[in-house]
C-alpha positions, -999 to +999 in steps of 0.1 A: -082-759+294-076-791+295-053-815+270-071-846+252-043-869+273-063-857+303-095-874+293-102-912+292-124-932+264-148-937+295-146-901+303-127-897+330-107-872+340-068-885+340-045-855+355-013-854+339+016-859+360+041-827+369+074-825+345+101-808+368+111-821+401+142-812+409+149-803+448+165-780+465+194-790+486+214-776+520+245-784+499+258-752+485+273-776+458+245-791+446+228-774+413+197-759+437+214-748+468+189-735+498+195-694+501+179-661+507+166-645+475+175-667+446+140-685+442+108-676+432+068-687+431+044-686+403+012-689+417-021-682+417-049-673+445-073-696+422-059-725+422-057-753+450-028-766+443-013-730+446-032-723+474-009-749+494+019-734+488+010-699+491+000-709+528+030-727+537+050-695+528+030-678+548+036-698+579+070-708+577+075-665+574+094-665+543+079-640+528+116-620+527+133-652+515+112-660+486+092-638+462+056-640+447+045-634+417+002-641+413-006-644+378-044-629+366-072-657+375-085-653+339-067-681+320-070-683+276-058-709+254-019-697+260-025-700+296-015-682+328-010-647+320+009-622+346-016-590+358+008-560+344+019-573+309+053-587+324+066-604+349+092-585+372+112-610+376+119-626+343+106-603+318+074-630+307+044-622+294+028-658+300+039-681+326+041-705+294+078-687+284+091-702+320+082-736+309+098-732+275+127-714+289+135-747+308+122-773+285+119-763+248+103-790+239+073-787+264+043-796+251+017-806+286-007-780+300+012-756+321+004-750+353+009-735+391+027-733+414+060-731+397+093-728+419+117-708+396+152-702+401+162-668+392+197-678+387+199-703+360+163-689+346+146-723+351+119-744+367+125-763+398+094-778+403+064-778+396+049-800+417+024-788+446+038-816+471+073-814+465+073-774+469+049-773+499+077-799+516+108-775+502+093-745+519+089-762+550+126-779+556+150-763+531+152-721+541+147-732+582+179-710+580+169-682+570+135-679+590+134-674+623+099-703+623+103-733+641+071-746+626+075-783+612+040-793+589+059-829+584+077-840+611+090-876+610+070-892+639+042-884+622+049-890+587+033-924+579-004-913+598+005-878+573+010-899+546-019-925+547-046-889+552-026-872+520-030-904+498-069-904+508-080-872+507-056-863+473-073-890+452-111-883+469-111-851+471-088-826+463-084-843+424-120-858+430-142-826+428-119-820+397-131-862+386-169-849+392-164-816+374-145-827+343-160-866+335-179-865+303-199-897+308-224-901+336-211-934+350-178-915+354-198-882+374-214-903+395-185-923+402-163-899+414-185-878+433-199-908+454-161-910+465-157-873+470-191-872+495-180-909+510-146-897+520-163-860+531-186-883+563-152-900+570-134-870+574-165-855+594-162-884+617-127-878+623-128-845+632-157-850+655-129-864+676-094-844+671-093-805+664-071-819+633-069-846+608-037-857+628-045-857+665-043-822+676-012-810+656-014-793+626+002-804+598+002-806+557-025-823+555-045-798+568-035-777+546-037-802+517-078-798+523-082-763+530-082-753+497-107-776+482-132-771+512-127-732+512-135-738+474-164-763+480-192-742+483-184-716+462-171-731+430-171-768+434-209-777+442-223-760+418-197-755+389-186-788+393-217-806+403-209-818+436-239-812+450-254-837+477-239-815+504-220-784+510-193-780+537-216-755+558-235-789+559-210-810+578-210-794+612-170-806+623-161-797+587-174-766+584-158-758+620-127-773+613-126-747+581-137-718+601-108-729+624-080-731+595-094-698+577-093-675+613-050-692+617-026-671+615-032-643+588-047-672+562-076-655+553-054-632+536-046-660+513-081-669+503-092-645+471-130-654+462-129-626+431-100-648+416-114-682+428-148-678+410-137-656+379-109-683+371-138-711+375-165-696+359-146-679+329-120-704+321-142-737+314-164-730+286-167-767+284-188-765+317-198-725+317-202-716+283-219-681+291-191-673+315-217-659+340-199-660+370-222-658+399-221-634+432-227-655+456-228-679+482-223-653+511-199-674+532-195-664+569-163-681+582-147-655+608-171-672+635-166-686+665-159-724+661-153-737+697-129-764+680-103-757+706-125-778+730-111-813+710-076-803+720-087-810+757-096-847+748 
């Protein structure tokens, strides 16, 4: 659900900005020090934003270093719920109680991913970027993954593809889905489709949206195309194409999905329950439909760019 702040009087969608944004730090001074076992996600297969995270854990092998906790996809007005009653790790029934615990005052929506520290029973951050970019440089100790996602040489080319695919698509499909004025729906979702042929022109050429090295801002999009036909073009009315329309797009996702273990971090049954049962603004019967039958362990033949 959203909050009134996140609405405009022309009816756009405004998303509120994340509250907690600490870091954590090499420095085993510093009030977040980097080690094995103190910190902990909230997250959830549903969500995008999530989504990024969960796959940067993945690849950076820290699944020993940092737990998981997935909260249930259906979400009601006191928001994220944990699956069995209460959270192992803290003892909460709603992920709302984590926010509280840290800011009792805390009145935004609350949302995911949440980095927690199990020591001093308090948020870190809850902001997608800053986490995603924690995983990847602050626990290099204690994985044995080389894997950089934002390494410095290519860090202003990263940054100018995160900046245009964040406001275009990733928050745009949320823009079409969420405006309550036409001008507003068609607005956004001309930018959404506009910025979808430019990034199917780009990958006509590389095998990724940076050359043929994979970094964040690969998997900055994953999660909104995995989404885009099942949720997003219907549910959200972005409907002049679908990915599987898009022939370097939908490779390019095929690619990403068949990486290293990530389709083990794409959950349709969450995805499309969250979608279709939490937005009674957009799906008042809650119908959540069984389809599109997506086939996406094929072969892609987008290794063929990384000769060029």
């Amino acid at each position: 659900m959203l909050h009134h702040e996140e609405k405009t009087d022309e009816g756009k969608f405004l998303r509120q900005e994340d509250q907690f944004r600490s870091w954590i730090e090499s420095s085993a001074s510093s009030k977040f020090p980097a080690t094995s076992g103190r910190y902990h996600l909230y997250v959830s297969f549903a969500c995008p934003w999530a989504h990024r995270v969960i796959i940067v854990r993945r690849l950076k092998k820290l699944e020993n270093v940092i737990g998981m906790t997935i909260v249930d996809p259906i979400r009601d007005e006191r928001g994220w719920v944990f699956n069995d009653q209460k959270d192992p790790i803290s003892g909460f029934e709603y992920l709302s109680q984590a926010y509280i615990s840290t800011d009792p005052n805390y009145e935004a929506r609350v949302t995911v991913p949440v980095l927690w520290d199990s020591k001093t029973c308090q948020i870190v951050s809850n902001c997608d970027d800053d986490i995603m970019r924690m995983l990847n440089s602050r626990f290099d100790d204690f994985t044995d993954s080389n894997l950089d996602l934002y390494p410095a040489e290519l860090r202003p080319e990263i940054d100018e593809v995160n900046d245009l695919i964040y406001a275009n698509v990733n928050d745009g499909v949320y823009r079409s889905g969420f405006a309550t004025t036409q001008k507003a729906y068609e607005v956004a979702v001309h930018r959404v489709f506009e910025t979808l042929d430019l990034l199917e022109i780009r990958l006509s050429e590389h095998r990724y949206l940076i050359g043929n090295r994979l970094t964040e801002a690969d998997w900055r999009l994953f999660p909104t195309l995995i989404r885009f036909d099942t949720v997003y073009y219907g549910h959200f009315k972005c409907n002049l194409k679908r990915i599987i329309d898009y022939p370097n797009l939908y490779g390019y996702m095929c690619d990403l999905y068949c990486h290293d273990d990530i389709a083990e971090t794409v959950n349709f049954d969450h995805i499309k329950r969250h979608y279709y049962m939490t937005h009674p603004e957009i799906n008042p019967t809650r119908v959540v439909p069984i389809g599109p039958n997506l086939k996406l362990d094929v072969p892609n033949n987008r290794e063929r760019l990384s000769n060029k």
